[in-house]
C-alpha positions in Angstrom: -20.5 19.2 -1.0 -17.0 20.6 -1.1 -14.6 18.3 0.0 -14.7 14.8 2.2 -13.9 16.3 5.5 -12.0 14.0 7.9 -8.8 13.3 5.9 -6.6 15.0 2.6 -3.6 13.3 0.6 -0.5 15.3 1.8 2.4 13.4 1.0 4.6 10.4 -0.3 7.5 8.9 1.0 9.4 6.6 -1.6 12.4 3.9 -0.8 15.5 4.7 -2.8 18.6 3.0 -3.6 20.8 6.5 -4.8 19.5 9.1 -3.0 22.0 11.8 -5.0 21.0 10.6 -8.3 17.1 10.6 -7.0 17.4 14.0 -5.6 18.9 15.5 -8.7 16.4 13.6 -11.0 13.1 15.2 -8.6 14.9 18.4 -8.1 16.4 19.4 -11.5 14.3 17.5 -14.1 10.9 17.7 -12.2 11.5 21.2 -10.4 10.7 20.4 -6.9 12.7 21.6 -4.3 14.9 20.7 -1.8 13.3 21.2 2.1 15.2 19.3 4.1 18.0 17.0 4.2 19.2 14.7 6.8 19.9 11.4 8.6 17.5 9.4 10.8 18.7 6.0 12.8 16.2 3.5 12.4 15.8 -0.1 13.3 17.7 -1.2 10.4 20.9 1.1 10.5 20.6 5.3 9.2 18.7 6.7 6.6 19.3 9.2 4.8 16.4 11.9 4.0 15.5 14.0 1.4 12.4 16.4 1.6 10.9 17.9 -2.2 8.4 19.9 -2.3 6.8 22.0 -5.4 4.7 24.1 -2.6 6.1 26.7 -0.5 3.0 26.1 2.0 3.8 22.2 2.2 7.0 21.5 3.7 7.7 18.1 1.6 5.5 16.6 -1.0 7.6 13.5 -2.0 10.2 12.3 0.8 13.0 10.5 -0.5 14.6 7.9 2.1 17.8 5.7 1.3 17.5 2.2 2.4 15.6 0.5 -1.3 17.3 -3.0 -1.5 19.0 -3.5 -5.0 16.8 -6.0 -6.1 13.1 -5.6 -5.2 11.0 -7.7 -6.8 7.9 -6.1 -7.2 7.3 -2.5 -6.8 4.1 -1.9 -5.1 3.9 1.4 -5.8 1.7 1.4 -9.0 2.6 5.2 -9.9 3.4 9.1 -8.5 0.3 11.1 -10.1 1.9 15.3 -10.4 -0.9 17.6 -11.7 0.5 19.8 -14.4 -1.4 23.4 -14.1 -1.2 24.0 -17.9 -1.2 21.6 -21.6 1.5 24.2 -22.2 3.4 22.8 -18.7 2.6 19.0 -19.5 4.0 19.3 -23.5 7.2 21.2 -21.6 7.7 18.2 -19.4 7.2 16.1 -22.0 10.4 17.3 -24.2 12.5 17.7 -20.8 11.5 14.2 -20.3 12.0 12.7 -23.5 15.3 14.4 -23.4 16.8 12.7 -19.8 18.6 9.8 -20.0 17.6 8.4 -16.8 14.1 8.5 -17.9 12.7 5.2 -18.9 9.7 4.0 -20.9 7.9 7.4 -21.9 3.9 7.1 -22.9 1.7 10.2 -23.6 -1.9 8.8 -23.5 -5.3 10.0 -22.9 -7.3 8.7 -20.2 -10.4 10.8 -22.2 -10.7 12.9 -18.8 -7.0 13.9 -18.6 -3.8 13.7 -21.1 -1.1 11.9 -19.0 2.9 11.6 -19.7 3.7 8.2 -18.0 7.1 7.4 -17.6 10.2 5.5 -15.3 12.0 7.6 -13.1 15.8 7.1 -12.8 14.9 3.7 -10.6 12.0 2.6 -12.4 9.6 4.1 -10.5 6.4 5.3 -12.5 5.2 8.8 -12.5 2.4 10.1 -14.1 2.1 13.5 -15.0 -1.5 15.1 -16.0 -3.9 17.9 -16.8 -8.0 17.4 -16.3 -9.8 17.7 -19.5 -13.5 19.7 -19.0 -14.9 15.8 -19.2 -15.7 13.0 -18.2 -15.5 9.2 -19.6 -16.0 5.8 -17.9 -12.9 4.4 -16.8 -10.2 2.8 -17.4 -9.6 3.6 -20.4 -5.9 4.7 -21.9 -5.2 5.1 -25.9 -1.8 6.6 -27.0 -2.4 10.5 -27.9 0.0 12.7 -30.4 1.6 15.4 -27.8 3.5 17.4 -30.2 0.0 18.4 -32.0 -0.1 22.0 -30.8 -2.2 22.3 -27.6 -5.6 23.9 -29.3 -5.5 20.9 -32.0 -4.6 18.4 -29.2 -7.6 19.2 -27.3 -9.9 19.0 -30.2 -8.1 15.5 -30.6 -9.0 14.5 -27.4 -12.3 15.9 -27.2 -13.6 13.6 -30.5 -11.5 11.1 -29.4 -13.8 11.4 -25.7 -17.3 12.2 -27.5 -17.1 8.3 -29.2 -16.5 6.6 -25.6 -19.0 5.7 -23.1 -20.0 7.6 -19.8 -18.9 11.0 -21.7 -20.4 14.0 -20.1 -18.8 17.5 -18.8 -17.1 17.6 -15.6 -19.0 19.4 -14.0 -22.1 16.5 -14.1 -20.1 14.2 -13.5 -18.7 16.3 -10.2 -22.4 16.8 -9.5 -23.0 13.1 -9.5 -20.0 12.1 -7.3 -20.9 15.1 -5.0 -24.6 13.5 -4.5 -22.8 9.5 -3.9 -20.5 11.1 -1.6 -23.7 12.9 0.5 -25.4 9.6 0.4 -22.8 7.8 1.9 -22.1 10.8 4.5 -25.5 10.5 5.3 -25.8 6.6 5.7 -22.7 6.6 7.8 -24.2 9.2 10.5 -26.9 7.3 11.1 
């Protein structure tokens, strides 16, 4: 099996009380860029739009759209997950983050199959940024990790670190396994 046909994630639109600061924080700290910009009336008075994208085949990734009361008191949004393509990438972000005043509560951790940056964007909003490690461990499961090891000795880190906890195996099995469930429950639902 390749991929659940019917539906794919494509995008996120977020609730924002300053879309200027927002826009520069996703644009200039996180490198996405700028689509689209514009005002929509709505039931509730105009909004103003943002569209980022990191994908010059996707037209916006993350919408930002003005309109977030000043005090909300619970964010439902648990977190933004961003897939970084590289270690290299994720320990870049890292020191851009660390660096940004408007970033808030800043947590590299591994998850045993990927090492994750957590962190508050400008209006608390949490973002995780990533890269898949080649395994697999039951989940959840989240221990701090040292990201300024360099990226060779951080992955052997991680990989002892994943070897001690239960469900390890390589990706790859554990894609087989999910590939069979999926199948199965394809197959129950056609007939």
């Amino acid at each position: 099996m390749q991929k659940k046909p019917g539906l794919s994630f494509s995008h996120v639109g977020i609730f924002v009380r300053d879309i200027v600061r927002m826009a520069d924080f996703y644009s200039n700290v996180l490198d996405f860029t700028i689509t689209d910009r514009g005002k929509l009336d709505s039931p509730h008075g105009p909004l103003d739009l943002v569209f980022t994208s990191r994908d010059p085949d996707v037209h916006h990734q993350i919408v930002l759209v003005s309109g977030r009361p000043e005090h909300v008191p619970f964010n439902v949004i648990n977190q933004l997950s961003l897939q970084a393509d590289s270690l290299e990438t994720l320990q870049a972000f890292y020191r851009r983050l660390k660096d940004d005043p408007g970033v808030s509560d800043l947590q590299p951790v591994t998850h045993g199959n990927a090492l994750s940056l957590y962190c508050r964007d400008p209006e608390g909003n949490r973002l995780e940024l990533y890269v898949d490690t080649p395994w697999y461990v039951s989940q959840p499961m989240r221990v701090p990790m040292p990201i300024e090891l360099p990226p060779d000795e951080l992955m052997a880190w991680s990989e002892r670190h994943a070897r001690a906890l239960p469900g390890f195996c390589s990706r790859e099995e554990w894609r087989a396994k999910m590939a069979r469930k999926m199948d199965a429950a394809a197959s129950g639902a056609q007939a």
